[in-house]
LUMKE-148599 format. One record per residue: x, y, z of N, C-alpha, C in turn. Coordinates in steps of 0.001 Angstrom, whole numbers, plus 500000, padded with zeros to 6 digits. Example, Ala and Ser with C-alpha at 12.3 -4.5 7.8 and 13.67 -1.06 7.14 Angstrom:
2
513190494310507800512300495500507800513200496700507800512850497750507080513670498940507140512900500030507870
% end
This chain:
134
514912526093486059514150525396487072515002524319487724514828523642489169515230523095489480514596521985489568514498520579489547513621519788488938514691518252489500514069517998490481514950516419491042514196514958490108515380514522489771515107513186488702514314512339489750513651511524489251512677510034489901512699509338489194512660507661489492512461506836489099510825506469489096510531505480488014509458504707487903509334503421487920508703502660488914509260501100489158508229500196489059508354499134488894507259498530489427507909497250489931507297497134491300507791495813492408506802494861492747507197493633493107506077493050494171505816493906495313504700494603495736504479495417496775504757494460498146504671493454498302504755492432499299506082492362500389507093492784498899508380492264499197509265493314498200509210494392498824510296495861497760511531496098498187512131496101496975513695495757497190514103496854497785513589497869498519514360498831499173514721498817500659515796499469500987516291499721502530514819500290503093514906500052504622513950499838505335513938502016505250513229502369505377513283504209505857513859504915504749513845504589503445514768505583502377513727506008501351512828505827501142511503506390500017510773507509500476510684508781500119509822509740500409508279509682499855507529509261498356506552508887498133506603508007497553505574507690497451504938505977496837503431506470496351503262506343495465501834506248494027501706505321493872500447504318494330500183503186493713498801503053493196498496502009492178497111501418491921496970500394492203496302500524493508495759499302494215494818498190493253495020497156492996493845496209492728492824496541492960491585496850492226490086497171492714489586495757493280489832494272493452489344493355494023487950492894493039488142493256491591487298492512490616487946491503489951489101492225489224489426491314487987490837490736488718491670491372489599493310491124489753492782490065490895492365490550492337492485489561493369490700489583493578490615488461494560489339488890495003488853489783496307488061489820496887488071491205497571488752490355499204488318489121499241488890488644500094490384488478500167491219487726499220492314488340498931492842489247499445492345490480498585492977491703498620492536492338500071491757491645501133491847491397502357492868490731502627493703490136502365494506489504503031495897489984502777495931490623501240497341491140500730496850492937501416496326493668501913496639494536502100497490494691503296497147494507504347498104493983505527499658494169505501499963493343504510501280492989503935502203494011502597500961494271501937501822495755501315501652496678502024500521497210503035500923498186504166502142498086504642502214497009505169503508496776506981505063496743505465504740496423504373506427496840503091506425498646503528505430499118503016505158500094502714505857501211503703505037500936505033505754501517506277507473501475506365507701500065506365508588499528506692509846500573505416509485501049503921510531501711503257510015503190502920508992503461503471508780505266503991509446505686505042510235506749504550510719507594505839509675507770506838509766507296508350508993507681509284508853509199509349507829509824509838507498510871510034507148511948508662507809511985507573507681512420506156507193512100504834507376510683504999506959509390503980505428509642503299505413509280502362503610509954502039503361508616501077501718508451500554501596507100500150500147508270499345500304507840498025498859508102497418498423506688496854497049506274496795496619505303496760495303505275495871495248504545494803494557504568494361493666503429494438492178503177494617491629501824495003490065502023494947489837500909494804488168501042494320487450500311495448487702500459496569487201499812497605487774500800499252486799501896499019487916502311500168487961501758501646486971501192502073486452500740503321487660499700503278487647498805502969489144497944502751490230498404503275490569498989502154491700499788502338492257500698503858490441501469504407491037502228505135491150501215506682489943500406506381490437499346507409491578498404507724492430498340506430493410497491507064494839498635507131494584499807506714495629501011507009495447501299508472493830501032509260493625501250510862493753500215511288494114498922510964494181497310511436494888497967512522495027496530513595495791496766514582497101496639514247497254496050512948498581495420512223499120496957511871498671497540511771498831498950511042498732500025511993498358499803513200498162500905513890499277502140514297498836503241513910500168504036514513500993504294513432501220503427512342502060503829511076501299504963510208500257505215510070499416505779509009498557506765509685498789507888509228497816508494509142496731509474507980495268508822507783494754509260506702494436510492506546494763511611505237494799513146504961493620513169504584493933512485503199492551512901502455492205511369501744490564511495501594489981511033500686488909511433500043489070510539499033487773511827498117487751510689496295486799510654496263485931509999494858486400510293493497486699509209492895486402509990491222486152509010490312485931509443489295484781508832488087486409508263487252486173507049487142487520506421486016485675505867485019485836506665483985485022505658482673484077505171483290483431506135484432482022505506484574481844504344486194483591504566486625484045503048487543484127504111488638483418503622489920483369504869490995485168504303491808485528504942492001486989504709492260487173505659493893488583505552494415488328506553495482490354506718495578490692507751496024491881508321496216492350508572497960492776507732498214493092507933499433494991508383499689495186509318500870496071509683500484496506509881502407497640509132502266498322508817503828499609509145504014499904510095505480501285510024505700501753508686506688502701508705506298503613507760507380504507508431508567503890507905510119503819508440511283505525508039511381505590508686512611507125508839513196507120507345513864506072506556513960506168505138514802507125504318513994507622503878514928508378502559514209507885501552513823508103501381512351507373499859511325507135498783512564506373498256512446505888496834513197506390495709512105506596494881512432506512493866511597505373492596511711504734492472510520503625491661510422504180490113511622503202489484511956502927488234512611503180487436511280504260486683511062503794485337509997504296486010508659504462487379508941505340487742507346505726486918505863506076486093506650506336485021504934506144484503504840505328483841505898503906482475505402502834483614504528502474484685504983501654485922504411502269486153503007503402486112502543504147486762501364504382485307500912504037483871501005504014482706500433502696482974499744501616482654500553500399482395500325499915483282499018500107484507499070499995485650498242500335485612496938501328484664497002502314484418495759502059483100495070501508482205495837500846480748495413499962480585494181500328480422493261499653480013491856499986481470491183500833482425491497500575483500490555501751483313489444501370484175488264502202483790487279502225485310486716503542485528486284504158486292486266503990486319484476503613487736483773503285487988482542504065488932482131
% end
């Protein structure tokens, strides 16, 4: 069999140490906006791991599975105007974690060129303000 090696990482999504266009997928578990951030928050940090996100997916090929317990969130700030044009949503669709209604959303990354957020690192300050690292 032929079988290409991958890495397994885990980054600040905010701020990922990769070249801008070199990642083909990205698997993440989004914060459900109970216990990690609050939903407002995680209103405010999605924005900002979107516009990383774009910014180190190959345009046009790049794919993003997403895991998140809030999809309206999610799919709203993937259609923000901040976001517009980078994303486009395939699929979504529900599932049962232990009883926790959860949802799977699953996006390619468009041939548009990354935008870059308004305020980027006042956004990637704020985000980071009181957190502590375990």
């Amino acid at each position: 069999r032929n079988h290409k090696s991958s890495n397994l990482c885990a980054w600040d999504a905010g701020c990922l140490p990769w070249r801008s266009s070199t990642i083909d997928v990205v698997v993440s578990d989004l914060p459900f906006g109970n216990r990690c951030l609050s939903s407002c928050k995680l209103g405010m940090a999605l924005p900002v791991w979107f516009s990383e996100l774009a910014r180190v997916l190959r345009p046009g090929t790049g794919r993003a599975v997403l895991l998140c317990g809030t999809r309206k969130l999610v799919i709203d700030a993937l259609e923000s105007a901040e976001g517009k044009g980078n994303w486009k949503v395939t699929s979504v669709f529900p599932v049962n974690i232990s009883g926790l209604l959860a949802w799977i959303i699953m996006v390619n990354r468009t041939p548009t060129p990354a935008a870059t957020l308004p305020n980027l690192n006042r956004r990637q300050v704020v985000l980071t303000q009181g957190r502590e690292r375990r």
